[in-house]
C-alpha positions in Angstrom: 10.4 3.7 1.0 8.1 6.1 -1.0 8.9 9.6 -1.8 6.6 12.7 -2.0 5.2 13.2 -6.0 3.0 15.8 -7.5 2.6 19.0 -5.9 -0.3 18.8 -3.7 2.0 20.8 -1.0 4.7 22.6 -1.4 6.8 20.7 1.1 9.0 17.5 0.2 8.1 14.4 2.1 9.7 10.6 2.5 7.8 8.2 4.1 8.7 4.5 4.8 5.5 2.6 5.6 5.7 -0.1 7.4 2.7 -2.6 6.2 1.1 -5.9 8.0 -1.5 -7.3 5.6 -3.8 -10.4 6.2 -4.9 -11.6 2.6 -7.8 -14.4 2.3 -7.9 -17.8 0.8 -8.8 -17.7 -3.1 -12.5 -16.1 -3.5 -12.3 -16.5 -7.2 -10.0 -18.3 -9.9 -9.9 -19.1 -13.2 -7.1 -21.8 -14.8 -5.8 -20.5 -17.9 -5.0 -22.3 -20.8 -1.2 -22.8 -20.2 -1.9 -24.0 -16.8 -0.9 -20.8 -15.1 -4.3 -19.4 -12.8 -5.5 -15.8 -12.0 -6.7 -15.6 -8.6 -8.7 -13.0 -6.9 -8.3 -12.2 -2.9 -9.4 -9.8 0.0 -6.5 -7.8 1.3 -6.2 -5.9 4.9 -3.5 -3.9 5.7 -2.4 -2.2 8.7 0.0 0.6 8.3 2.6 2.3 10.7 4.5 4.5 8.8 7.6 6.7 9.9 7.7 10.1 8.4 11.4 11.0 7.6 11.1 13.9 5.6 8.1 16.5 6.5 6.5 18.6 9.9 5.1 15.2 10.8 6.6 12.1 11.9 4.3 9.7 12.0 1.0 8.3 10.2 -1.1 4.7 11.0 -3.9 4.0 9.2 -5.6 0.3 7.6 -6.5 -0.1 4.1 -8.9 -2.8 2.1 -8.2 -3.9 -1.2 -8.9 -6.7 -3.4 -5.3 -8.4 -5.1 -5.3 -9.7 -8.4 -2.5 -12.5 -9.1 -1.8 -14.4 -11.9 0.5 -17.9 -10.8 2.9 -19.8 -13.2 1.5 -23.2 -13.7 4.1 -24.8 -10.8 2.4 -21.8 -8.4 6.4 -20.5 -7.3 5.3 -17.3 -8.8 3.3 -14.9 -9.6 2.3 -11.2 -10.9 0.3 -9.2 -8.4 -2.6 -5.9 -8.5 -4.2 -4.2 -6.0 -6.0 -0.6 -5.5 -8.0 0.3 -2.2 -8.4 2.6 0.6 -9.1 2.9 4.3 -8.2 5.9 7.0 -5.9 6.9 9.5 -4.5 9.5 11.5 -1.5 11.4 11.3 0.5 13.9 14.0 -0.5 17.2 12.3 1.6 19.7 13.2 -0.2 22.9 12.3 2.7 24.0 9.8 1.5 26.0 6.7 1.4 23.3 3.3 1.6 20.5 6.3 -1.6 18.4 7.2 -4.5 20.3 8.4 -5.2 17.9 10.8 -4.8 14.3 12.2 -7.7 12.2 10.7 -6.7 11.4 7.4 -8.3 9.2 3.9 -6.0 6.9 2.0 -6.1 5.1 -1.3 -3.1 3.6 -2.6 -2.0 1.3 -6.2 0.3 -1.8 -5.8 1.7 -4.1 -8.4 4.7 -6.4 -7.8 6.1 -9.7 -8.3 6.0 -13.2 -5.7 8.4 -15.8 -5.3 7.7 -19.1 -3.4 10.8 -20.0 -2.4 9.4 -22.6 0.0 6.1 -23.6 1.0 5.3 -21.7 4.1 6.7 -18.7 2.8 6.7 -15.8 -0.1 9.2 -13.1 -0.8 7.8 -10.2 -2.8 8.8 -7.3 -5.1 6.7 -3.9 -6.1 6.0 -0.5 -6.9 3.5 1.4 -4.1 1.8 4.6 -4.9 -0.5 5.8 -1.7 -2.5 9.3 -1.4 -3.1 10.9 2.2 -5.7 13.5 2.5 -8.0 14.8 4.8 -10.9 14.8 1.9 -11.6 18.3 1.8 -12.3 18.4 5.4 -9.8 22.1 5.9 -8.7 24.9 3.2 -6.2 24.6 2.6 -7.0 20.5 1.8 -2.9 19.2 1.4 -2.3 15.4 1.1 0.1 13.6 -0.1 0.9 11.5 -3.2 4.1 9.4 -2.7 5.3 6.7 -5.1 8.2 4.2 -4.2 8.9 0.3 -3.7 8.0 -2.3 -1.9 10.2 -5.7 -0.4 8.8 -8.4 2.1 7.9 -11.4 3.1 4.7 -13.4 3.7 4.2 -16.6 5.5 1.0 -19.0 5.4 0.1 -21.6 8.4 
């Protein structure tokens, strides 16, 4: 769940953005000392979000970030970082301080914690900050800046 920040429009939004992500096999690592490793990934999400406060009631979009994780030594957990972007669409509405129109730019921060609690899977933990805008593309240009948490899980074949 993420709620509406800042004052890019006048009107209050919540959102709850529901998030399907594929995330690559290590590109990069680097053991530490301690025997703990950072690791460095491609990240693709695909977003379906439900709009429950705000004119519109729906937004979908995808999103590609790197994710930065740093794994204890017995790799059960680990410390996650991500920023990116992509574009969507959302239902504009037409309503004044609403969004001007459907096509939409996003960028969005992510940090969090991941637990293995057994080796297929992951449970996970995080703050989530996305921006939707239109980039300029209508005056007035509203987006949206919404900050809230995250929960899921992650599987691996």
């Amino acid at each position: 769940m993420i709620w509406q920040v800042g004052k890019l429009t006048p009107l209050a939004y919540t959102l709850l953005p529901t998030q399907l992500s594929w995330r690559s096999g290590e590109i990069r690592g680097h053991d530490l000392g301690d025997g703990s490793r950072l690791v460095l990934r491609h990240r693709l999400t695909f977003f379906a979000t439900a709009i429950l406060k705000g004119p519109e009631s729906s937004y979908s979009g995808v999103a590609a970030s790197p994710s930065l994780e740093w794994w204890n030594p017995a790799r059960t957990r680990s410390w996650y970082l991500g920023a990116g972007g992509g574009a969507g669409a959302i239902d504009s509405r037409g309503v004044p301080g609403g969004q001007g129109q459907d096509f939409t730019l996003n960028w969005f921060v992510r940090a969090g914690a991941e637990w293995s609690p057994a080796a297929y899977g992951r449970v996970f933990a995080g703050v989530f900050f996305q921006h939707l805008s239109n980039g300029g593309q209508t005056d007035p240009n509203p987006g949206i800046d919404a900050l809230g948490f995250t929960l899921g899980f992650s599987w691996r074949q």
